[in-house]
C-alpha positions as CSV (number, residue, x, y, z in Angstrom):
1,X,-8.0,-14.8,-13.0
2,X,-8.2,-15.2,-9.1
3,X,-5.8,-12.7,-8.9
4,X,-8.2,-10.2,-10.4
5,X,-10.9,-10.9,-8.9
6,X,-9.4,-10.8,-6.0
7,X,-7.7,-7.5,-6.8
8,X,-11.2,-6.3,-7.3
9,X,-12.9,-7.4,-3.8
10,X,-9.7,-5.6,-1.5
11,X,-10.2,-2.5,-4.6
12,X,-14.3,-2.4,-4.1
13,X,-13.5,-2.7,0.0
14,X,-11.2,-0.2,0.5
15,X,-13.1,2.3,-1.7
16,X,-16.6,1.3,-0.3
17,X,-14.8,1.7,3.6
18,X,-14.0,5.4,2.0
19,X,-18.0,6.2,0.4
20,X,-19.2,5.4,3.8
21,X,-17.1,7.5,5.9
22,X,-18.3,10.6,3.8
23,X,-22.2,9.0,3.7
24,X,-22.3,8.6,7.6
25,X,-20.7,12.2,8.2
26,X,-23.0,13.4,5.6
27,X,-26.1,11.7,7.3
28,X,-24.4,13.3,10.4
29,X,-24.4,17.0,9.3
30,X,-28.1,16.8,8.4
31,X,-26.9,16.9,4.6
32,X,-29.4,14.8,1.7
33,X,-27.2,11.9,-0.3
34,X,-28.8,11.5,-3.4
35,X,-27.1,8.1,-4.0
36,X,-24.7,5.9,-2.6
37,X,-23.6,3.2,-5.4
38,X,-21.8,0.1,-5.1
39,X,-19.0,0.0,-8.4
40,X,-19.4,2.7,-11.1
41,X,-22.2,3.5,-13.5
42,X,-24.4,3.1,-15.5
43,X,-26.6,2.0,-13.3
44,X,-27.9,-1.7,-12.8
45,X,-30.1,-1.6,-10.1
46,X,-31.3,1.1,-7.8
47,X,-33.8,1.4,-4.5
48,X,-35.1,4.7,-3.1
49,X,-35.1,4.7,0.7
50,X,-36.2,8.3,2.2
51,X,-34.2,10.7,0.1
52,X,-31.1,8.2,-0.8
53,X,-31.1,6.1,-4.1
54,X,-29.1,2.9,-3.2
55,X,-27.8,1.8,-6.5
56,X,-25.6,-1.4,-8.0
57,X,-23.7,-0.4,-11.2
58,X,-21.8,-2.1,-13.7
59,X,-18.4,-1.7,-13.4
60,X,-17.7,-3.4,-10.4
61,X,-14.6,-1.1,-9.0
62,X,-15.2,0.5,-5.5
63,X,-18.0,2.9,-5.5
64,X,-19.4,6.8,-4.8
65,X,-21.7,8.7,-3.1
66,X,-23.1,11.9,-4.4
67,X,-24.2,14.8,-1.8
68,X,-26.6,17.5,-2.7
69,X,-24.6,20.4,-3.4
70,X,-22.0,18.8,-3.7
71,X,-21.2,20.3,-7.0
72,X,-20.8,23.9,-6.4
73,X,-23.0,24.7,-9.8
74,X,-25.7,22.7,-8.6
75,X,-28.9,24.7,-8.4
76,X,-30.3,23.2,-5.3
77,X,-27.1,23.9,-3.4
78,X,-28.5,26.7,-1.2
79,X,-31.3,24.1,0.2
80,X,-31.2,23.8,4.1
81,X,-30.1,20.2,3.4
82,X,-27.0,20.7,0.8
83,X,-23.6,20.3,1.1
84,X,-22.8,23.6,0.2
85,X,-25.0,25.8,3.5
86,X,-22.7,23.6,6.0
87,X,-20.3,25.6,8.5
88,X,-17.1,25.1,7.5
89,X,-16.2,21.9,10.5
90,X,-19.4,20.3,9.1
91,X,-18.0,20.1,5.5
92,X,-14.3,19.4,6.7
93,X,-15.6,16.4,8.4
94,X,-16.9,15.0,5.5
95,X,-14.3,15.7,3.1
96,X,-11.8,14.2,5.7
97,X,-14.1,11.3,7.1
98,X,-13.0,8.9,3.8
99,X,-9.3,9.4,5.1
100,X,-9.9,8.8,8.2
101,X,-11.8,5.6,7.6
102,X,-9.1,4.0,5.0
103,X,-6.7,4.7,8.0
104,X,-8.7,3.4,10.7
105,X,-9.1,0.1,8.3
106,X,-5.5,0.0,7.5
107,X,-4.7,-0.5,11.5
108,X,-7.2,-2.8,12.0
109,X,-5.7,-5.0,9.2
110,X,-2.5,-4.6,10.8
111,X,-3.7,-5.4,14.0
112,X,-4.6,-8.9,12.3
113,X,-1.0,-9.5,10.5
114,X,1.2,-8.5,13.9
115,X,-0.9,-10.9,15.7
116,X,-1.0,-13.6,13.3
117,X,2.5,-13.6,12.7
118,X,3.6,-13.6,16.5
119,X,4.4,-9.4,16.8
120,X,7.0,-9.9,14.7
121,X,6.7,-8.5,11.1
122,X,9.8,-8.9,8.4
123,X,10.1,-6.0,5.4
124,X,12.8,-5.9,3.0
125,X,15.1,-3.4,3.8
126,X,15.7,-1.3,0.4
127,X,17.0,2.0,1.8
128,X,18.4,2.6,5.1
129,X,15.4,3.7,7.8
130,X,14.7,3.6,11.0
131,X,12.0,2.6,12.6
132,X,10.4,4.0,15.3
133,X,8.5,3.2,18.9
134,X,9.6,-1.0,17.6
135,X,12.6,-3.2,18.4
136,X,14.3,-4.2,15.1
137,X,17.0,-6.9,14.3
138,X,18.4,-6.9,10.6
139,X,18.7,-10.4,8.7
140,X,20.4,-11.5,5.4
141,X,17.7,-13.0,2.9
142,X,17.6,-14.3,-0.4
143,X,16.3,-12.6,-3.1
144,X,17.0,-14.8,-5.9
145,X,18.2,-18.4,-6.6
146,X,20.1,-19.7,-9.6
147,X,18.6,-22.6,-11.6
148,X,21.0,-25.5,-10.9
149,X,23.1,-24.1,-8.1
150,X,23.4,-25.7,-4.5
151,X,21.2,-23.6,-3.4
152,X,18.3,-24.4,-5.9
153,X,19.1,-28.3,-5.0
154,X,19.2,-27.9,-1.4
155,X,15.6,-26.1,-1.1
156,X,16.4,-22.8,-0.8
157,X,14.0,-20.7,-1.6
158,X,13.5,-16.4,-2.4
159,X,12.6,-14.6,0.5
160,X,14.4,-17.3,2.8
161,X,16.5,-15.3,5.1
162,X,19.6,-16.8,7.0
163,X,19.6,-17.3,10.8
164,X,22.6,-19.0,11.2
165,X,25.4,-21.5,9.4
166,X,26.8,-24.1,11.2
167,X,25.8,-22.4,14.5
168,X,27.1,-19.1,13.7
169,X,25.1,-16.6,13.6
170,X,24.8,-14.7,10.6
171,X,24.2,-10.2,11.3
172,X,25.3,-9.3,7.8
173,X,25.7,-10.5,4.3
174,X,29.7,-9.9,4.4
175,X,29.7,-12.9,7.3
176,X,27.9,-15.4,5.3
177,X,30.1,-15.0,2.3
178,X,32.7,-15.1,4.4
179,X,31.3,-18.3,5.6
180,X,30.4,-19.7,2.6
181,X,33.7,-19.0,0.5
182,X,35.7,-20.8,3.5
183,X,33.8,-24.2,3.1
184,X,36.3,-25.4,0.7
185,X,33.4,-28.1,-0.6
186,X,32.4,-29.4,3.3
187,X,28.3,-29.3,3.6
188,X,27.2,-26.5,5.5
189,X,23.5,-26.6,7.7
190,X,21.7,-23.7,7.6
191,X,19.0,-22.3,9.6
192,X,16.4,-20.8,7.6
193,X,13.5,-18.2,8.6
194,X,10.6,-18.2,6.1
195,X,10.0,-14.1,5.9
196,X,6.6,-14.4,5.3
197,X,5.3,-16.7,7.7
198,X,8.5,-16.5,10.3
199,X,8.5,-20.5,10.4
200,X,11.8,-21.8,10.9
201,X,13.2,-24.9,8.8
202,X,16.9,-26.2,8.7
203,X,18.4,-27.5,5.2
204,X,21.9,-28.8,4.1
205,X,23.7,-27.2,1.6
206,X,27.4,-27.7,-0.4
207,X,28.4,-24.9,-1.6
208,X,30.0,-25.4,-5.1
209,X,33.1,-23.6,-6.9
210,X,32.0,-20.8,-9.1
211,X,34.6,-20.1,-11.7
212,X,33.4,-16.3,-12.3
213,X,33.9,-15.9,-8.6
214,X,36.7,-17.7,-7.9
215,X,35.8,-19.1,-5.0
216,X,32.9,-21.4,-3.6
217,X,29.1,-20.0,-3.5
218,X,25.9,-21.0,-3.3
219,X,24.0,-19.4,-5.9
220,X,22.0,-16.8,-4.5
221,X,21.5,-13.0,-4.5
222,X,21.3,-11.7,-1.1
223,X,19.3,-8.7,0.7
224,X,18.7,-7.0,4.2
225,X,15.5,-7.8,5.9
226,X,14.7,-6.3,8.9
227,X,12.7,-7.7,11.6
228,X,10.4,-5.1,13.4
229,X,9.7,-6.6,16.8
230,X,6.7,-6.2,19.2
231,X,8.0,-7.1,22.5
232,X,6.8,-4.6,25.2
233,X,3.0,-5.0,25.9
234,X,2.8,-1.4,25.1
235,X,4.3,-2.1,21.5
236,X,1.7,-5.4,21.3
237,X,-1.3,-2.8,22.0
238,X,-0.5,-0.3,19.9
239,X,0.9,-2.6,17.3
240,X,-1.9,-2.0,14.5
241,X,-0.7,1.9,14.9
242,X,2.5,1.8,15.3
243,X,3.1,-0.6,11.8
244,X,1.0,1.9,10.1
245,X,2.9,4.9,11.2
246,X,6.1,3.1,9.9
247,X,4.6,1.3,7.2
248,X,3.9,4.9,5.5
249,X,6.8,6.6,6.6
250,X,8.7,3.8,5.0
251,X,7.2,4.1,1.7
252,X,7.6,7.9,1.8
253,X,11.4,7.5,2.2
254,X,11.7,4.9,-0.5
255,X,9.7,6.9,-2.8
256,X,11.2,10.5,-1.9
257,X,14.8,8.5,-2.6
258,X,13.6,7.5,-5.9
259,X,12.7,11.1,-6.7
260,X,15.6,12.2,-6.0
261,X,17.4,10.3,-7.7
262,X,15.4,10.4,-10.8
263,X,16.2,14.7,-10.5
264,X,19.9,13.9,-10.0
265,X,20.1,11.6,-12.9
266,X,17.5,13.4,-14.9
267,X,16.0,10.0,-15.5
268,X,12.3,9.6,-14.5
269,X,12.6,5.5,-15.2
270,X,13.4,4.9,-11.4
271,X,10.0,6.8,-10.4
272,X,8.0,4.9,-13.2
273,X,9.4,1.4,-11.6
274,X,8.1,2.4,-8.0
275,X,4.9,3.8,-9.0
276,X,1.7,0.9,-9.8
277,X,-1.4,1.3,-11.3
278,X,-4.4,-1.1,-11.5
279,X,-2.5,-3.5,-13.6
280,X,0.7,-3.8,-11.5
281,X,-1.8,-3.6,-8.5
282,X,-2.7,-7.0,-9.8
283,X,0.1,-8.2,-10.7
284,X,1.0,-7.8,-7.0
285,X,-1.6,-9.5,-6.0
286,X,-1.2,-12.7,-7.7
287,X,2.3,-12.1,-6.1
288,X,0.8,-12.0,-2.3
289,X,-1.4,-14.6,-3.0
290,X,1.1,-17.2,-3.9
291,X,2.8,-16.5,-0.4
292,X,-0.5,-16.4,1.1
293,X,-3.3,-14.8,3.2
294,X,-1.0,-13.0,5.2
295,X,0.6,-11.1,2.8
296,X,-2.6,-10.5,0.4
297,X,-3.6,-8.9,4.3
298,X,-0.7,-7.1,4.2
299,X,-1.1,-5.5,0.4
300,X,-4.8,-4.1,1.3
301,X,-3.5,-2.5,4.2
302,X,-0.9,-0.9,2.2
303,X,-3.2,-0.1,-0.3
304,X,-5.2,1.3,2.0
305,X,-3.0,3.4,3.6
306,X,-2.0,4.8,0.2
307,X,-5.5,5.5,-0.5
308,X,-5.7,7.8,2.8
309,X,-2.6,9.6,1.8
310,X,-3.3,10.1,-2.1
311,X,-6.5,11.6,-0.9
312,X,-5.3,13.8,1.6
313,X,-2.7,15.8,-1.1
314,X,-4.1,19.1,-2.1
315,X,-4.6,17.8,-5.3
316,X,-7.8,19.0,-7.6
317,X,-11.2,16.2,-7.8
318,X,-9.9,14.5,-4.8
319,X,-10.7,15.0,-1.2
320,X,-7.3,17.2,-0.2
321,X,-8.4,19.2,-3.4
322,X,-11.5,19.9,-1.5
323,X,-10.3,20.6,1.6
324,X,-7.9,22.7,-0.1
325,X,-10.8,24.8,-1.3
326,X,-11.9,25.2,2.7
327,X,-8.7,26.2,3.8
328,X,-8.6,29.3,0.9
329,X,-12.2,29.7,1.7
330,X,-11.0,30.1,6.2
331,X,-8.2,32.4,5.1
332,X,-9.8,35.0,2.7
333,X,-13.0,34.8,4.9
334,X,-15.2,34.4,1.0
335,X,-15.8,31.4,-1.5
336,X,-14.2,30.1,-4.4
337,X,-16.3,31.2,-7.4
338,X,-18.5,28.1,-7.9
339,X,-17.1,27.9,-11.5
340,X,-14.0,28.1,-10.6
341,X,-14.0,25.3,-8.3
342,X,-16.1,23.0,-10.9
343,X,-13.4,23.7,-13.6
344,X,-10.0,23.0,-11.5
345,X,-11.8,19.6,-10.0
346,X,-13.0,18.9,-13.9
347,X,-9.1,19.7,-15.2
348,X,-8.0,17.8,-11.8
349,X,-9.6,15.1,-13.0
350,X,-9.0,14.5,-16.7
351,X,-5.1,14.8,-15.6
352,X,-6.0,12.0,-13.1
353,X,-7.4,9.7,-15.9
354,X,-4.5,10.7,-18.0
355,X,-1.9,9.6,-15.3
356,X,-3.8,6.8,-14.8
357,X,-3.8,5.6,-18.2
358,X,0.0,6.7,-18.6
359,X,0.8,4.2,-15.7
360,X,-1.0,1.4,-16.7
361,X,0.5,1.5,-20.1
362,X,4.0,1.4,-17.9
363,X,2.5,-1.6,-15.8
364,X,1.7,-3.8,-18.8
365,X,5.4,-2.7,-20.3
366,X,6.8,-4.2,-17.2
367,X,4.8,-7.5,-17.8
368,X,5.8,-8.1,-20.7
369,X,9.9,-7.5,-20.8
């Protein structure tokens, strides 16, 4: 239950951030908002100051704001005050100013993690990358432990990773095995580097034969972490930038690699697993908040980020739809048919809902294998 609500708060934030970027360039451009509502209708309360209804709704998810001709069909669009009589800069701004502000809120946010967690943040390394304008170091880390094994009895824990055995130093996975298949039963000390947190704790561990294996082990599935260091003051001060920069491009690669593969294979079951809807939003949630405030910091400025890209595509009822439609309008020098417009947003959206719906059905699957 926390876990929902608090999936809703970092969902209502990062959607409110958005509203108001549009309602202060709106304000801005001299153009009337009719409303600006917190969560979606109906309506539960509303207040008229000036010419802008400030309303509470129901369904406490984000929020809107509607702009006078804002709808191309709308018959007051060709007031001096509408959306629709703005020169084309005064409209881009608008459109863009929600991106811009779920941006600018995902770098502050990650100002906040860097610093809180010494300019040094650990992701899991799932594909190959690199990283740019940021010292990185690459660490083996545990991504699962067996119930029962040495490991499990010693205190190791998932998302541990390994700094070192017995003094040595461990770069790569292929070393600690090595290390931990040569112990021949002697107890082994490992340095250990909470991922999370980067506080360091030392345990000791026997490994134990493992019949399967045929050799000693500890019980663990293993990963690549790596570290992405902020060492140069010029790194430390644009940190927030930087982490969002590679934080994206990241996600793009590990998404653009699951893509691929899903065309090569002709299997769209890899895309399904990387893509999250509202449920698996909160199932990741409940995730980051058992590691802590850090990481639920973290999550909403991913989410965040996601939000400013999403809404930047040139897809129909969103804001790079929109733009799209100002970019057509720049190069044949005419508008859109107003009807036109309304009915690819309308279609835009339905398939939206649709998609939505179709991905939460594929969250709750997940949940319940």
């Amino acid at each position: 239950m926390l876990a929902v609500i608090v999936f809703i708060i970092i969902l209502s934030v990062l959607v409110m951030i958005h509203e108001f970027g549009h309602f202060i360039m709106a304000r801005r451009g001299g153009i009337d908002v009719e409303e600006f509502g917190f969560g979606l209708p109906p309506r539960l309360w509303g207040k008229k100051v000036g010419k802008t209804i400030y309303s509470i709704n129901w369904l406490p998810f984000g929020g809107f704001v509607r702009l006078k001709g804002e709808d191309p069909t709308d018959k007051k669009k060709n007031d001096k005050d509408s959306f629709w009589v703005k020169s084309i800069p005064v409209r881009t701004s608008v459109i863009l100013a929600g991106v811009f502000m779920n941006f600018i809120l995902a770098v502050a946010i990650f100002y906040v993690v860097v610093f809180a967690l010494g300019f040094k943040v650990n992701i899991p390394l799932l594909i190959d990358h690199d990283f740019k304008l940021v010292n990185e170091s690459r660490q083996v880390w545990i991504t699962d432990v067996g119930d029962g094994t040495p490991a499990q009895i010693a205190g190791l824990a998932m998302g541990d990773s390994i700094r070192s055995v017995d003094g040595v130093v461990i770069e790569s996975m292929d070393k600690l095995t090595e290390i931990v298949r040569a112990s021949d039963g002697k107890e082994l000390t490992l340095s250990l580097e909470n991922s999370v947190n980067n506080q360091m704790r030392e345990i000791k561990a026997t490994p134990k034969f493992n019949e399967s294996l045929g050799a000693p082990a500890l019980g663990v599935g293993l990963g690549e972490l790596v570290s992405l260091n902020y060492d140069t003051p010029t790194q430390k001060i644009f940190s927030g930038f930087i982490h969002s920069f590679n934080t994206m491009d990241y996600s793009m690669r590990v998404m653009g690699e699951l893509i691929g593969y899903s065309i090569r294979e002709r299997d769209i079951s890899a895309v399904s697993e990387g893509v999250a809807g509202p449920v698996g939003i909160a199932s990741a949630t409940s995730q980051a908040l058992a590691l802590g405030p850090i990481s639920v910091l973290q999550l909403a400025g991913l989410l965040s980020l996601n939000l400013a890209f999403l809404n930047v595509l040139p897809i129909p009822a969103l804001d790079g739809g929109r733009f799209f439609f100002l970019v057509v309008e720049v190069i044949t020098r005419k508008r859109t048919h107003p009807g036109l417009e309304k009915w690819v947003h309308t279609v835009g959206f339905v398939v939206l809902i649709g998609l939505i719906i179709l991905i939460t059905f594929n969250d709750i699957a997940k949940l319940v294998r």
